[in-house]
C-alpha positions as CSV (number, residue, x, y, z in Angstrom):
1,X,176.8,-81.7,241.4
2,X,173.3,-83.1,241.4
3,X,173.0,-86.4,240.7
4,X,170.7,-87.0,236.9
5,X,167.8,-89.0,238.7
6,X,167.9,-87.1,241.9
7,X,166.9,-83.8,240.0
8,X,164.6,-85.8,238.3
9,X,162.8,-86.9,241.6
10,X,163.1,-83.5,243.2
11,X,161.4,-82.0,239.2
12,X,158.6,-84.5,240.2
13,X,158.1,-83.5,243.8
14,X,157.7,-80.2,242.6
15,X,155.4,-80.5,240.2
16,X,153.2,-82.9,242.3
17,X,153.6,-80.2,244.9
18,X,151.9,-77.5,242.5
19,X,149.5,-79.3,241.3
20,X,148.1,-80.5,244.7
21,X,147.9,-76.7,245.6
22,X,146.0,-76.0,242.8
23,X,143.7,-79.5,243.2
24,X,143.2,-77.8,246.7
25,X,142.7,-74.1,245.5
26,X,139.8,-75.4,242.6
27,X,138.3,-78.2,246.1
28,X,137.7,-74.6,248.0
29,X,135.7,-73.2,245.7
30,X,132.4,-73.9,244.2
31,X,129.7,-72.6,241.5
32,X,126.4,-70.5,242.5
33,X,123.7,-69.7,240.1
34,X,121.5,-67.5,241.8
35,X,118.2,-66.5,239.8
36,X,116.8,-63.0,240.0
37,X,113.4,-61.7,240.1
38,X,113.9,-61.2,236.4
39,X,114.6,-64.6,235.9
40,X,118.0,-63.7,234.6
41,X,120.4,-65.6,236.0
42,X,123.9,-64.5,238.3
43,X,126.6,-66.5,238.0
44,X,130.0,-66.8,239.9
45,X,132.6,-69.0,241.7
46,X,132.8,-68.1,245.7
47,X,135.7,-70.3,248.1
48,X,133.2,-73.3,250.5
49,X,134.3,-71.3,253.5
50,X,132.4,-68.3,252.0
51,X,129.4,-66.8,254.0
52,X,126.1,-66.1,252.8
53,X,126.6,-62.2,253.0
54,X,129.3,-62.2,251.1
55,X,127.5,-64.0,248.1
56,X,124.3,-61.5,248.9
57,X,126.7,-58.2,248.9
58,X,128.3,-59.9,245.3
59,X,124.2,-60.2,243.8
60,X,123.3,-56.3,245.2
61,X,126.3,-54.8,243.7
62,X,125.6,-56.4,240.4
63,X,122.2,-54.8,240.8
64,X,123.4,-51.7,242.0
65,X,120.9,-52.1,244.9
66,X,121.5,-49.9,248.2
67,X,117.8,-51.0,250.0
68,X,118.8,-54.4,250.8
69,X,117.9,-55.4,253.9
70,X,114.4,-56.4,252.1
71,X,115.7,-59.0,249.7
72,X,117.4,-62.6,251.0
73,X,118.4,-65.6,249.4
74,X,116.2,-68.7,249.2
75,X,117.1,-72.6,248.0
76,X,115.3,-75.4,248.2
77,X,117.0,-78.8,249.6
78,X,116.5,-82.6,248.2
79,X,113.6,-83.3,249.9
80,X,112.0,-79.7,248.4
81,X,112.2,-77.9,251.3
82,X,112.3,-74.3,251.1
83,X,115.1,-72.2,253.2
84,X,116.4,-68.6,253.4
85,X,120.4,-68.4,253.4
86,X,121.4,-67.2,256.7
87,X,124.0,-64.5,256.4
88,X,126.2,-65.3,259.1
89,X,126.6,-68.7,258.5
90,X,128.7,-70.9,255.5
91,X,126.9,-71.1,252.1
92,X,128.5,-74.7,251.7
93,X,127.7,-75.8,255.7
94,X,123.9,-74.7,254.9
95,X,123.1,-76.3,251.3
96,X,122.1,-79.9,251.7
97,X,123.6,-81.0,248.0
98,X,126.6,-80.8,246.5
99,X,127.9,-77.5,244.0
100,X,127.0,-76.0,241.8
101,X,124.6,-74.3,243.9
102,X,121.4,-73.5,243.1
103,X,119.3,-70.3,244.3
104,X,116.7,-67.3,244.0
105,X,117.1,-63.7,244.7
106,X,113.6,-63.1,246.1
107,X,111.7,-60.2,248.3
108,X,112.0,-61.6,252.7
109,X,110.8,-58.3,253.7
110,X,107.7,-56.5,252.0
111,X,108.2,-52.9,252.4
112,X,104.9,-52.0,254.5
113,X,104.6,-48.7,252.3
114,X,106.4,-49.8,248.9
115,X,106.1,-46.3,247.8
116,X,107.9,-44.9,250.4
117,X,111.4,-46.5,249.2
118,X,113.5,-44.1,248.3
119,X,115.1,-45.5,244.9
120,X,113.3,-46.3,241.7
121,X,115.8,-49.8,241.4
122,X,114.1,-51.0,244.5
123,X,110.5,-50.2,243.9
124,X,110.9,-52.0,240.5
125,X,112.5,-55.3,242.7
126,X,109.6,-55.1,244.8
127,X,107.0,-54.5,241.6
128,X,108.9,-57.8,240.0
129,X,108.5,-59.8,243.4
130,X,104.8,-59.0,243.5
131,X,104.3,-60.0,239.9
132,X,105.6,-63.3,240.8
133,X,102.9,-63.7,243.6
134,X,100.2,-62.3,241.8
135,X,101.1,-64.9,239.4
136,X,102.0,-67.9,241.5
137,X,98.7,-67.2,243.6
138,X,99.8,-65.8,246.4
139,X,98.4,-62.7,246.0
140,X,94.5,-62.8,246.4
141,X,92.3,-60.1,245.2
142,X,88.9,-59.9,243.5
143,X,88.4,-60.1,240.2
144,X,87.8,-56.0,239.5
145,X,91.3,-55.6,241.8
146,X,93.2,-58.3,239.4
147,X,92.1,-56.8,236.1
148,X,93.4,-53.7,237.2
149,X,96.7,-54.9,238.5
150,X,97.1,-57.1,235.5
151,X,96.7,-53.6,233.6
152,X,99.3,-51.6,235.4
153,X,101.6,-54.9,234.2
154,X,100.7,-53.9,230.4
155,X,100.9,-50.6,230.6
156,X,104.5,-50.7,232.5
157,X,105.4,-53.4,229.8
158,X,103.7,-52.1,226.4
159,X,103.2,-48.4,227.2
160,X,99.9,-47.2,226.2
161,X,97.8,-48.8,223.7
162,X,98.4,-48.8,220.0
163,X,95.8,-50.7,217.4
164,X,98.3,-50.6,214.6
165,X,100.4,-52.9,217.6
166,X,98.4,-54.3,219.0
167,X,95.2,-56.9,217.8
168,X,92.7,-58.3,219.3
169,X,93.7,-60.7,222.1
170,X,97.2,-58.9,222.1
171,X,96.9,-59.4,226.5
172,X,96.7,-63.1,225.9
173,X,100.4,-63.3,225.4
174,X,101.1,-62.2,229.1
175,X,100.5,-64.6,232.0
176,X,99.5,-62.7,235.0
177,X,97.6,-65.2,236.8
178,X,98.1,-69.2,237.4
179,X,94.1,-69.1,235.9
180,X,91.8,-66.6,234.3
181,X,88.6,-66.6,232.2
182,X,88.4,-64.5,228.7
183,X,85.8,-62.3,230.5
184,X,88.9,-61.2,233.2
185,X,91.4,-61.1,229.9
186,X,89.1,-58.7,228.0
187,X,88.5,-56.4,231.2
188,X,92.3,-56.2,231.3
189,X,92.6,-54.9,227.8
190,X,89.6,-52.6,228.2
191,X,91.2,-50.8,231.4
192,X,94.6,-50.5,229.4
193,X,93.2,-49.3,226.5
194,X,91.0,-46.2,228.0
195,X,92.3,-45.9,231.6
196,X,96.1,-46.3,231.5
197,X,97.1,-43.5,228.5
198,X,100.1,-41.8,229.1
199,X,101.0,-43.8,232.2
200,X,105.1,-44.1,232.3
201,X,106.3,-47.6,233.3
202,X,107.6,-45.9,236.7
203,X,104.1,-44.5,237.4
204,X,102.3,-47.9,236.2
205,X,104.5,-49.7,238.6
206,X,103.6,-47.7,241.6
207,X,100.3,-47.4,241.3
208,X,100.7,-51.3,241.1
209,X,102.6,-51.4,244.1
210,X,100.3,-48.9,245.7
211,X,97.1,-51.3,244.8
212,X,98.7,-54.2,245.5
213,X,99.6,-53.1,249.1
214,X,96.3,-52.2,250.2
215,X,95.4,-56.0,249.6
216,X,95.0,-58.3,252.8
217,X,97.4,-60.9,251.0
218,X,100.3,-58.6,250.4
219,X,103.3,-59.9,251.3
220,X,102.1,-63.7,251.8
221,X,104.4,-66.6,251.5
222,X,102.1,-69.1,252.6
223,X,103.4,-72.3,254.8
224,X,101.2,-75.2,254.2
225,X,99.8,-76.6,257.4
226,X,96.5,-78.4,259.0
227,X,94.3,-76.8,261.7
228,X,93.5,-78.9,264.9
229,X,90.3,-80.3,263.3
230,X,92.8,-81.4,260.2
231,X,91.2,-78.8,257.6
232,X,94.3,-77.4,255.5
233,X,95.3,-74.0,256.1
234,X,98.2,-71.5,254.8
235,X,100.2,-69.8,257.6
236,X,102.1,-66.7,256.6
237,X,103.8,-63.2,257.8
238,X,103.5,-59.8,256.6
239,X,104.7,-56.7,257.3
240,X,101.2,-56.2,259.5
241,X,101.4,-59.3,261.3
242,X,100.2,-63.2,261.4
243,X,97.9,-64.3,259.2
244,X,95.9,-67.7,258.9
245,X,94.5,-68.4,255.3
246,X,91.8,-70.9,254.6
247,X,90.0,-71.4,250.9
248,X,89.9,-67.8,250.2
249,X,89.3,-65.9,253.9
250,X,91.4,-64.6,256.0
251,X,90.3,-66.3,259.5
252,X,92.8,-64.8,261.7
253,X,95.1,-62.2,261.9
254,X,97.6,-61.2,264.8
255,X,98.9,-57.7,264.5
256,X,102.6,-57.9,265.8
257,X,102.4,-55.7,268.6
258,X,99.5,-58.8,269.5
259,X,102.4,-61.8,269.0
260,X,104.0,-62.6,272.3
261,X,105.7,-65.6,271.8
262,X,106.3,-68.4,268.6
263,X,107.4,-71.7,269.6
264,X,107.6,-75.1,267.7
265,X,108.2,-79.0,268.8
266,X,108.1,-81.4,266.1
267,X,106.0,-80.6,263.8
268,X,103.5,-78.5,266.1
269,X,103.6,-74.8,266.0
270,X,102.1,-72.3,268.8
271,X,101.6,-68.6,268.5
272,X,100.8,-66.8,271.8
273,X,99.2,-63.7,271.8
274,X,97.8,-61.2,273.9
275,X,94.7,-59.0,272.5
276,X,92.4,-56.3,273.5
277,X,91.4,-56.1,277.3
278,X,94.0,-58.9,278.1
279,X,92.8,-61.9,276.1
280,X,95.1,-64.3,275.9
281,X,95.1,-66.4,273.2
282,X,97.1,-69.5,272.1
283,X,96.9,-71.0,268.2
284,X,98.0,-74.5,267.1
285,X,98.9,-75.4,263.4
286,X,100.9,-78.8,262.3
287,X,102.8,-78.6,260.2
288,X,104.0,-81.3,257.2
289,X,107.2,-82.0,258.6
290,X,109.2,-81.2,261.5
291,X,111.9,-79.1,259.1
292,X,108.6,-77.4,257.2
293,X,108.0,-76.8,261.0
294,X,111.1,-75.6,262.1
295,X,111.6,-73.1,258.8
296,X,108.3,-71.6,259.7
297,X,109.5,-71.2,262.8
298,X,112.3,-69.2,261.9
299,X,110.5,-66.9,259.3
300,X,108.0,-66.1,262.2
301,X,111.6,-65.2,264.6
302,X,112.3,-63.1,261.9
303,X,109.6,-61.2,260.3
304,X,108.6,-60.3,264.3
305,X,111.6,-58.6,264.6
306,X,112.4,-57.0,261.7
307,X,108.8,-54.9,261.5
308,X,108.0,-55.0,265.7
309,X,111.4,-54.1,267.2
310,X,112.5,-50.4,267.0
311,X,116.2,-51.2,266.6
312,X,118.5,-54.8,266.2
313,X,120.4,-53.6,269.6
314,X,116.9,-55.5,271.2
315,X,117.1,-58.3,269.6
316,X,117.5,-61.8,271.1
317,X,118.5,-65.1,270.9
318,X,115.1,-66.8,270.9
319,X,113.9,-70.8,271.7
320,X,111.9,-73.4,269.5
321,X,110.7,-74.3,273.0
322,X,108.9,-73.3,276.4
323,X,112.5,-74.6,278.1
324,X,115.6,-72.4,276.7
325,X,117.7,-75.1,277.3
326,X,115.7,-77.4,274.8
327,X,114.9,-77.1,271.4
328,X,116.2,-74.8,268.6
329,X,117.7,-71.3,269.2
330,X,117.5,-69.1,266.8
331,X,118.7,-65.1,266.3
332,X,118.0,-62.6,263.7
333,X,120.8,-61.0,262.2
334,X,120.0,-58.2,260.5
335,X,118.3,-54.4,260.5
336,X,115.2,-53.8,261.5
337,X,112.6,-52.3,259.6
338,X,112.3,-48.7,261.2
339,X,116.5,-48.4,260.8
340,X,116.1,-49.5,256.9
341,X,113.8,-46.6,256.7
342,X,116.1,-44.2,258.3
343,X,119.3,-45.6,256.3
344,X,117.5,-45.1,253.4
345,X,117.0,-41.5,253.8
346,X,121.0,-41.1,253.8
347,X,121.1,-42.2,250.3
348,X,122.3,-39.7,248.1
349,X,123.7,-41.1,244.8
350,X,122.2,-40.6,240.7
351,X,119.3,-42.7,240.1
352,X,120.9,-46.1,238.8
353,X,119.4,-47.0,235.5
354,X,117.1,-49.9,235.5
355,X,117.0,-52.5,232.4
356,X,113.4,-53.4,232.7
357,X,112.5,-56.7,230.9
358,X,109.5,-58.2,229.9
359,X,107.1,-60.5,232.1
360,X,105.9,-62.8,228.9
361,X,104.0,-66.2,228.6
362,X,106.9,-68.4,229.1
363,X,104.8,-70.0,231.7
364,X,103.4,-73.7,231.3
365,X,99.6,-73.0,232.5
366,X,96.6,-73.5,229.7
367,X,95.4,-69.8,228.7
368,X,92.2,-70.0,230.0
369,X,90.7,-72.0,233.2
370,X,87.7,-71.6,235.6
371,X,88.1,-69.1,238.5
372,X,87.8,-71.7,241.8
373,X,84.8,-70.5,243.1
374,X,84.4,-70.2,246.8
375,X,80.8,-72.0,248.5
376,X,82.1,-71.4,251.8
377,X,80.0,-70.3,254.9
378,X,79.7,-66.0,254.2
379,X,81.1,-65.9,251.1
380,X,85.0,-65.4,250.7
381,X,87.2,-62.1,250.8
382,X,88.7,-63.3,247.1
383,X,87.3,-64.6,244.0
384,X,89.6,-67.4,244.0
385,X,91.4,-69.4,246.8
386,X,94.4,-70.8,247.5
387,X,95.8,-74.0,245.2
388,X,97.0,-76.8,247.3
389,X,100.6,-76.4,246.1
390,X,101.9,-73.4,245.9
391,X,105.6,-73.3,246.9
392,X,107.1,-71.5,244.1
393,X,108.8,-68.4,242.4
């Protein structure tokens, strides 16, 4: 027969013995909050060991979305540096501050023909991704190009123009640029009022996509960086190639069949590149920081392979520096582009049904403000240039 207090002691044991297994269970796991291009947000609890994939496949399954490979995960560290969440790798090992996590559902890969995607549910993704640039500023265009684009927006978000609905100034509740004059607000209204009738919000949004494509800034996530004369410049990748941006002109571009090598040291970045009749040729940038430098390393790495290779089987394990054995290495991990296009074809499903929301005004930028204008030598390809801060949505 037990003694009273031993059974007592062994009661306690016990009971500290479950609760450190759960004080274990709940340290393994953590909080994400991932925001979609909706600006909904996506909430769950993953274990710290978890990978970024699995936390990716969770978000596309909630969307219903089968044409993945063009979507990633960003976050931004303490010191407001931007990163994409690398698949292969632990979500807990990668983030620089402690859970909850914070992150963004955004577009990595711009489809190079939008229209060509085979499901409606990604097209609209895409059509909410380039919203957000056209917004934001990344996405350049002259002033007859953005009144048109900002119509497609209205007529995918209103439907077709109705005076008993809508009054005078009714565009002025929508936001679709970080500045625009009442001249560009009442062009907008006049194009969705006689151009735009009977227009379906699938149809509005493709023509948008079909505009916006065409446009040399589609698919720009400008990196901030200074030339080697100092003069600031945006560096970016699309799915045409490398692209150097300065006020508003476009004063290189590298198609990627052109791009030999990318490397990095510090915060210096070199492109190499080989154009017609052999001409070698070799661009410096600097960037703000060595990690600013090192990240658009990496998006270089992987934009090159993901639209130049013709399947992942060729791709490898690259070097931040001339000397493999020094420096960062770095590999892509995913699809490329052509075998997205080819998976895509195999999809065979019902069209998912897509909740479209609206894109209001819940922006913090006055109404109206002066188009930037551009006094530089030739004129500019854009009627407005690039803000010097632009590292958002």
């Amino acid at each position: 027969m037990q003694h009273k207090g031993a059974s007592c002691l062994i009661s306690k044991i016990r009971h500290h013995r479950l609760m450190s297994g759960s004080i274990r269970s709940l340290d393994r796991e953590c909080n994400c909050t991932v925001r979609l291009l909706d600006d909904s947000e996506y909430t769950c609890t993953i274990q710290r060991d978890a990978k970024g994939q699995y936390l990716f496949d969770l978000i596309c399954h909630h969307l219903n979305l089968l044409e993945k490979d063009y979507f990633g995960i960003r976050y931004v560290d303490p010191d407001k540096q931007r990163h994409w969440l690398e698949f292969t790798k632990s979500i807990a090992k990668q983030m620089k501050s402690q859970p909850p996590f914070t992150m963004c559902l955004r577009v990595k890969f711009y489809p190079p023909d939008p229209a060509a995607l085979k499901e409606e549910i990604t097209r609209y993704l895409v059509f909410l991704q380039i919203k957000r640039d056209l917004y934001h500023g990344r996405l350049l265009c002259k002033t007859s190009d953005a009144a048109l684009l900002a119509a497609y927006i209205l007529q995918a978000e209103i439907g077709d123009y109705d005076p008993g609905k809508h009054p005078e100034g009714y565009s002025s509740k929508f936001q679709f640029f970080p500045k625009h004059s009442e001249r560009l607000e009442r062009r907008i209204a006049e194009i969705h009022k006689t151009e735009l009738i009977g227009q379906s919000p699938e149809t509005s949004e493709l023509n948008f996509l079909q505009k916006a494509q065409m446009l040399e800034t589609y698919g720009v996530d400008p990196h901030p960086c200074k030339d080697v004369s100092g003069n600031p410049a945006f560096l970016a990748f699309t799915p045409f190639g490398f692209t150097v941006l300065q006020g508003n002109r476009r004063v290189h571009f590298l198609k990627w069949e052109e791009v030999t090598k990318l490397k990095f040291e510090a915060k210096t970045f070199h492109i190499y590149a080989n154009q017609k009749e052999d001409k070698k040729i070799i661009l410096t940038y600097f960037a703000p920081t060595p990690e600013a430098c090192k990240h658009l390393w990496k998006c270089g790495v992987e934009n090159q392979a993901f639209y130049k290779l013709e399947k992942s089987s060729q791709v490898r394990t690259v070097s931040s520096s001339n000397l493999f054995f020094k420096g960062s290495r770095f590999r892509y991990s995913g699809r490329v582009a052509k075998e997205v296009m080819e998976q895509s074809a195999k999809i065979k499903r019902d069209p998912p049904e897509i909740h479209r929301s609206e894109f209001l005004s819940h922006f913090h930028f006055p109404r109206f403000q002066p188009l930037i204008p551009w006094a530089g030598p030739g004129g500019g390809n854009w009627d407005w240039q690039y803000p010097a801060a632009l590292c958002r949505g």
